[in-house]
DRENDO-1510 file (C-alpha; in Angstrom, 1 decimal, always signed):
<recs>
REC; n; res; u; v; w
REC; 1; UNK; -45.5; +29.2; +6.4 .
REC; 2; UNK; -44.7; +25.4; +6.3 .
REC; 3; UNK; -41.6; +26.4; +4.0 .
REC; 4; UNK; -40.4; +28.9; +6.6 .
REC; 5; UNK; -40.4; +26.3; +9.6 .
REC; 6; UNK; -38.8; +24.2; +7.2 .
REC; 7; UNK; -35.8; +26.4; +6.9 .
REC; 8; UNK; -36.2; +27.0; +10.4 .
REC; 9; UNK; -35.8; +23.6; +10.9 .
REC; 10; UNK; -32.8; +22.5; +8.7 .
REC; 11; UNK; -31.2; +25.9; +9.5 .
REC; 12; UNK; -30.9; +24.7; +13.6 .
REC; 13; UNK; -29.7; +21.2; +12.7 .
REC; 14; UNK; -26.9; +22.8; +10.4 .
REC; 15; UNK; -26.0; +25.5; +13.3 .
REC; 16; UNK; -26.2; +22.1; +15.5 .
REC; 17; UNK; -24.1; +19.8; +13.4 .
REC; 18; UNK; -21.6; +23.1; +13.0 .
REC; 19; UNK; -21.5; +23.7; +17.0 .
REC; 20; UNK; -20.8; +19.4; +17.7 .
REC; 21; UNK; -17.7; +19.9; +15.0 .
REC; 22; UNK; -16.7; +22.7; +16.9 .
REC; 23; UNK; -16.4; +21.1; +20.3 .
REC; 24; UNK; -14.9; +17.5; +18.9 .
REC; 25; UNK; -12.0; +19.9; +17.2 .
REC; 26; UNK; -11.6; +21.8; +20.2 .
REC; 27; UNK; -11.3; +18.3; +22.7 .
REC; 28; UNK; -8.1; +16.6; +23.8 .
REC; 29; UNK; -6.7; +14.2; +21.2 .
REC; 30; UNK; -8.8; +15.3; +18.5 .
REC; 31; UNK; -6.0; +15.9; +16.4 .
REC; 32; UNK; -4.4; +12.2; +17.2 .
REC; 33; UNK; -8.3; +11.0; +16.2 .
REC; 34; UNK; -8.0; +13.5; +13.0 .
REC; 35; UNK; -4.9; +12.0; +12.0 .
REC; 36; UNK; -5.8; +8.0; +12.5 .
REC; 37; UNK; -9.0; +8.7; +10.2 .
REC; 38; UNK; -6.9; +10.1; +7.6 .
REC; 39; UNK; -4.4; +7.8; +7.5 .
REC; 40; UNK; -6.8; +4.9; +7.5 .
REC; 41; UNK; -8.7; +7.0; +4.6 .
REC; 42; UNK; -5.7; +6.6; +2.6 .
REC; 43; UNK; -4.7; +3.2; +3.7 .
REC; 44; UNK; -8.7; +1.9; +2.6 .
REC; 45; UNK; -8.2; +4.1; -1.2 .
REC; 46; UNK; -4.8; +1.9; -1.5 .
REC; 47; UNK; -6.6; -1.2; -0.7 .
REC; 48; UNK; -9.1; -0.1; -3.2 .
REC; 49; UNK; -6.7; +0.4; -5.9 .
REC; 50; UNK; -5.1; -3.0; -5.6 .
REC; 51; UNK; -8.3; -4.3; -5.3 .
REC; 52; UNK; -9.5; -3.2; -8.4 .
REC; 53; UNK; -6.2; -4.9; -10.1 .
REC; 54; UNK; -6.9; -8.4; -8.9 .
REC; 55; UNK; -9.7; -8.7; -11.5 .
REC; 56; UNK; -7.3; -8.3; -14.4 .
REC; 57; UNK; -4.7; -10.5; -13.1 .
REC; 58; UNK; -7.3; -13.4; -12.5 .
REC; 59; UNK; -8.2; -13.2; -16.0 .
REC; 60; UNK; -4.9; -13.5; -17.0 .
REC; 61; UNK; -4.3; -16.4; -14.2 .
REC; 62; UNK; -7.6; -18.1; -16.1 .
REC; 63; UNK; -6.0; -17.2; -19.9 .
REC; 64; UNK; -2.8; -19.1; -18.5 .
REC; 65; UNK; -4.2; -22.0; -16.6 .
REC; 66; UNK; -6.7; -22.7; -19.8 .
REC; 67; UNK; -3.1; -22.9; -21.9 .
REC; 68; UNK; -1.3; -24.5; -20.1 .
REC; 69; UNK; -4.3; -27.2; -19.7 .
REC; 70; UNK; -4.3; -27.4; -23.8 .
REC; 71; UNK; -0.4; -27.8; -23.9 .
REC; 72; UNK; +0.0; -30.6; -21.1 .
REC; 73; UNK; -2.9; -32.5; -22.7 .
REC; 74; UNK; -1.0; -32.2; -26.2 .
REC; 75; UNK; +2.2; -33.4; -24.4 .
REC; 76; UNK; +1.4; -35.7; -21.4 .
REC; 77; UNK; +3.5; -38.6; -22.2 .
REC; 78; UNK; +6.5; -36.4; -22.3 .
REC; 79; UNK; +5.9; -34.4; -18.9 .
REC; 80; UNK; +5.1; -38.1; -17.2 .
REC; 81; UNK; +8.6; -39.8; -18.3 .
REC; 82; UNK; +10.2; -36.4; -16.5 .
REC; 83; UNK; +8.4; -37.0; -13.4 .
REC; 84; UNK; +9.8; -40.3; -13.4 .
REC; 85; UNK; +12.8; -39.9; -14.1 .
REC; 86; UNK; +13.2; -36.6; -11.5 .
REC; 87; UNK; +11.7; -39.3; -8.8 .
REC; 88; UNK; +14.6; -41.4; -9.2 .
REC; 89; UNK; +16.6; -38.8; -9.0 .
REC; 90; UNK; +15.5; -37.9; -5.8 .
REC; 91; UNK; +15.8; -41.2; -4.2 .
REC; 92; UNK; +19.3; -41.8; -5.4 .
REC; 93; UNK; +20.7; -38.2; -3.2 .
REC; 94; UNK; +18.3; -38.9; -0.2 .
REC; 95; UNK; +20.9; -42.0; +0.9 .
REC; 96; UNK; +24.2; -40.3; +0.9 .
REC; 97; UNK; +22.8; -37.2; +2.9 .
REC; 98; UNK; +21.6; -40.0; +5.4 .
REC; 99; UNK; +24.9; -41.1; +6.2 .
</recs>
């Protein structure tokens, strides 16, 4: 007997949960509602995807920034005498755009 109430039971809250569908289809705007849950369905499983892509480019961002710190330590006088000599660069073509 406990089984048959049981059925009983989930059988009214499935004829209830059809009925509440029923009337939120059949309201005003319930297509425009419809639609804005779809479309931000789609727009969350885009997210999702790029998402999912970041992880493979930060641990290629990581692979790079771990080279490039092993190639500027190699080379640091080298890169130094460039910044100085871009600075004063710089300097010299700020004064005739001054004038």
């Amino acid at each position: 007997m406990a089984v048959r109430e049981q059925k009983d039971l989930l059988t009214m809250l499935a004829d209830r949960g059809e009925e509440a569908i029923q009337r939120l289809s059949d309201a005003p705007g319930a297509d425009r509602v419809l639609g804005a849950a779809q479309a931000l369905r789609d727009r969350l499983d885009e997210v999702q995807k790029r998402l999912r892509g970041l992880d493979a480019i930060e641990r290629r961002v990581e692979a790079l920034e771990k080279r490039v710190d092993s190639l500027s330590g190699a080379k640091s006088r080298s890169t130094t005498t460039r910044k100085r000599a871009s600075s004063s660069k710089s300097g010299a073509r700020a004064k005739p755009k001054s004038s």
